[in-house]
Every structure is written in C-alpha cells, then in structure tokens.
C-alpha positions, 0 to 999 in steps of 0.5 A: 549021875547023881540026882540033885533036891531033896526028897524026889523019887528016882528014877529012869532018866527018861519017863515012858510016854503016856499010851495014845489013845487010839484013832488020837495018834498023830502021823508024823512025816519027821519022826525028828521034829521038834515037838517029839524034842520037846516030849523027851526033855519035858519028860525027864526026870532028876535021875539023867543017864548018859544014854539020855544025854547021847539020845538028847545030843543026837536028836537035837543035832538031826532036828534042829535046821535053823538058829531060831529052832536051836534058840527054842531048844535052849528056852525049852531047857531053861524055862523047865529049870526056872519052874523046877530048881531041882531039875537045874543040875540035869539041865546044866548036864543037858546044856554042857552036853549040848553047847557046842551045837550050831546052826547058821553060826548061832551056837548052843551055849551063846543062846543059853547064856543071853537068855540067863545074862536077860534074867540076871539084868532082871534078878532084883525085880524078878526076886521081888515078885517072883521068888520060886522064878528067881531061885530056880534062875539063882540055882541054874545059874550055879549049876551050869558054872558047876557043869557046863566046861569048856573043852579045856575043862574050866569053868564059866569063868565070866559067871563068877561075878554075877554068881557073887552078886547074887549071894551078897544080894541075899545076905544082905538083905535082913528080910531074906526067907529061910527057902532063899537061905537054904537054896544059897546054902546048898548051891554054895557048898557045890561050887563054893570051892571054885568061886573062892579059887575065882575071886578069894577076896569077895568070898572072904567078904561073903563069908564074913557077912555070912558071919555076921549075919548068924551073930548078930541079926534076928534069923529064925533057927532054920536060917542059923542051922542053914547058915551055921552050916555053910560056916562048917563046909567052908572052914572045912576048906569046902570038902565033904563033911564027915557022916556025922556032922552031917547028920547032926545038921540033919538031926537039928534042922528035923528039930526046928522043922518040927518047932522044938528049936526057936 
C-alpha cells in the first residue's frame, strides 16, 4: 500500500519490537491484551501491509471484551493520527479495516466517528491554538472519507459537509501559514474528485475563492505555488497530473524553499 507524507523512510509495516532486557520481561497470562495492541499499532510505520492490517483486525476482535476496550482501540488510533499527519492515511486503512467490529452493541466506526464529530466541534479553537493537533485532525479527516467504505463501496457521505467547512475556514482566512495551505492542497487533490461529485456548488464557490485568493491577496510564493497547484489538478478534472508538470511544481517549490522566488 502506498505511503502517504513527504520525505519518510519506508519500510516494513510493522517495526521489530526493541530486545527486552533480561530479568525486565513481563510475564503475561493473555498473550491478547490490550497493551501488546497498543505496542503493535504504536509501532507501525507509513508503509501498512495487509497482513498487518489481518494481524491488527484479528488481535483487536480476540481482545477486545467490552465497549469501553473497543472506545480505547479507537482513541488509540486517532490520537496516533492527530501527533503524525502523515501517519493518517494508514490509520484510516486500520479503521476501515476495523469498523465494523462490535462489542456489547458499540461498533468500531460509531466510536471513531464521535471522537472525530468532538473535534471538529472544536476545530476553530483547536486551530487557533494548536495547529499541528488541527491539521493532523484536518488530514485524518480526509482521509477516512477517502479510505473508510461502506460495505456498498461508498463513501462517508455525512463528512462531505464538515470536509467543506473545513477548507473554506482556510481559504478564508487572509492570515493562513503556508503548512495549512500545503496540507489542504494535498488532501484536496486525493479526494477533491469525490467532494465535487458530493456537493458541485460548494466546490465551485471553493475554487472560486481559491482563485481569488492567488489573484488577489498578499501570499507568499509557497503558498501560490501551493495553491496555483490546486487550480491545475482541478481544471485537470482531478486526474493525475502528467511527470512533467509535476516536476515543474516540484522544481518551482525547491525554488522558493531555497529563497530564489519572492
């Protein structure tokens, strides 16, 4: 499965644990608990195999006994997204993989979803004073639209609306840092197709911000290479860019980085 972020190493999806002192090993009667789930998902890394996701699926439903152990496999998972954005995309494969997992009539995918509906109540503060917390809540968010389907294949539809709110709160805002620029960018070139087939008129209005925005306002040269970016994929219908094109925008973004472009 393809790795998400830029500029991780890659590697087997589940990391080797670290050698155990001797006379420090804890005997364990339940070779399942909880805490042996916890040092598996802890350690994995971007590049998610499916035999981890089986191994992970199948721990998780011989561990977990009661809803209130399933609402900590969940919290488990999401706060490990919200501390590394780039680690959002193999999370949402974890969750799809596991949503339909209940205990005691409490469901996978009800708990995950109340944990992200809590923050997404809170995204305006949570931005304003924490933005690494909010873009990785703002990038699992897209990602589990992208990944997480129901048994039909479709997607989340009920988080179209949020996803939208979302990106406007960013556009909109004339004070926005390049980072949050870059993380909408990128998130809205994997799932800017399916929004636009969700809800065509908010994604017009997007864009036609988005527009104004590289016209009109004082952003920096990353955030119009960012954004000019955007304009491209989405004129592009939201199909992959051809090598070249893509390599400019690399090329022109090594640019600005390196202070040639103003």
């Amino acid at each position: 499965m393809a790795s998400t972020g830029r500029g991780r190493g890659r590697g087997r999806g589940l990391l080797q644990q670290a050698p155990v002192v001797p006379g420090q090993q804890k005997e364990s009667a339940n070779e399942n608990s909880l805490d042996d789930l916890d040092i598996m998902i802890n350690n994995l890394t971007l590049n998610i195999e499916e035999e981890d996701l089986m191994e992970i699926h199948q721990k998780t439903e011989k561990t977990v006994k009661s809803s209130d152990d399933l609402r900590h496999i969940a919290e488990m998972i999401y706060q490990k997204c919200l501390k590394d954005m780039e680690f959002a995309k193999c999370g949402a494969c974890i969750c799809d993989r596991m949503q339909d997992v209940e205990v005691q009539g409490s469901k996978f995918r009800t708990n995950l979803l109340a944990l992200v509906q809590k923050d997404f109540k809170d995204k305006e503060e949570t931005r304003k004073n924490n933005l690494k917390r909010y873009l990785g809540f703002f990038t699992f968010l897209c990602q589990i639209f992208s990944n997480m389907r129901l048994k039909q294949g479709q997607c989340l539809e009920p988080l179209v609306v949020p996803i939208f709110d979302c990106l406007e709160m960013t556009v909109d805002d004339k004070e926005c840092q390049d980072d949050e620029l870059e993380a909408f960018s990128l998130q809205l070139q994997v799932i800017g197709k399916e929004l636009d087939s969700g809800n065509q008129s908010r994604m017009n209005t997007l864009m036609e911000k988005i527009r104004l925005r590289v016209i009109h306002d004082g952003l920096s040269a990353r955030g119009r290479c960012t954004l000019l970016e955007l304009v491209e994929c989405y004129a592009r219908n939201w199909k992959t860019m051809p090598n070249d094109i893509t390599r400019f925008y690399c090329d022109a973004m090594a640019d600005v980085l390196a202070g040639m472009v103003i």
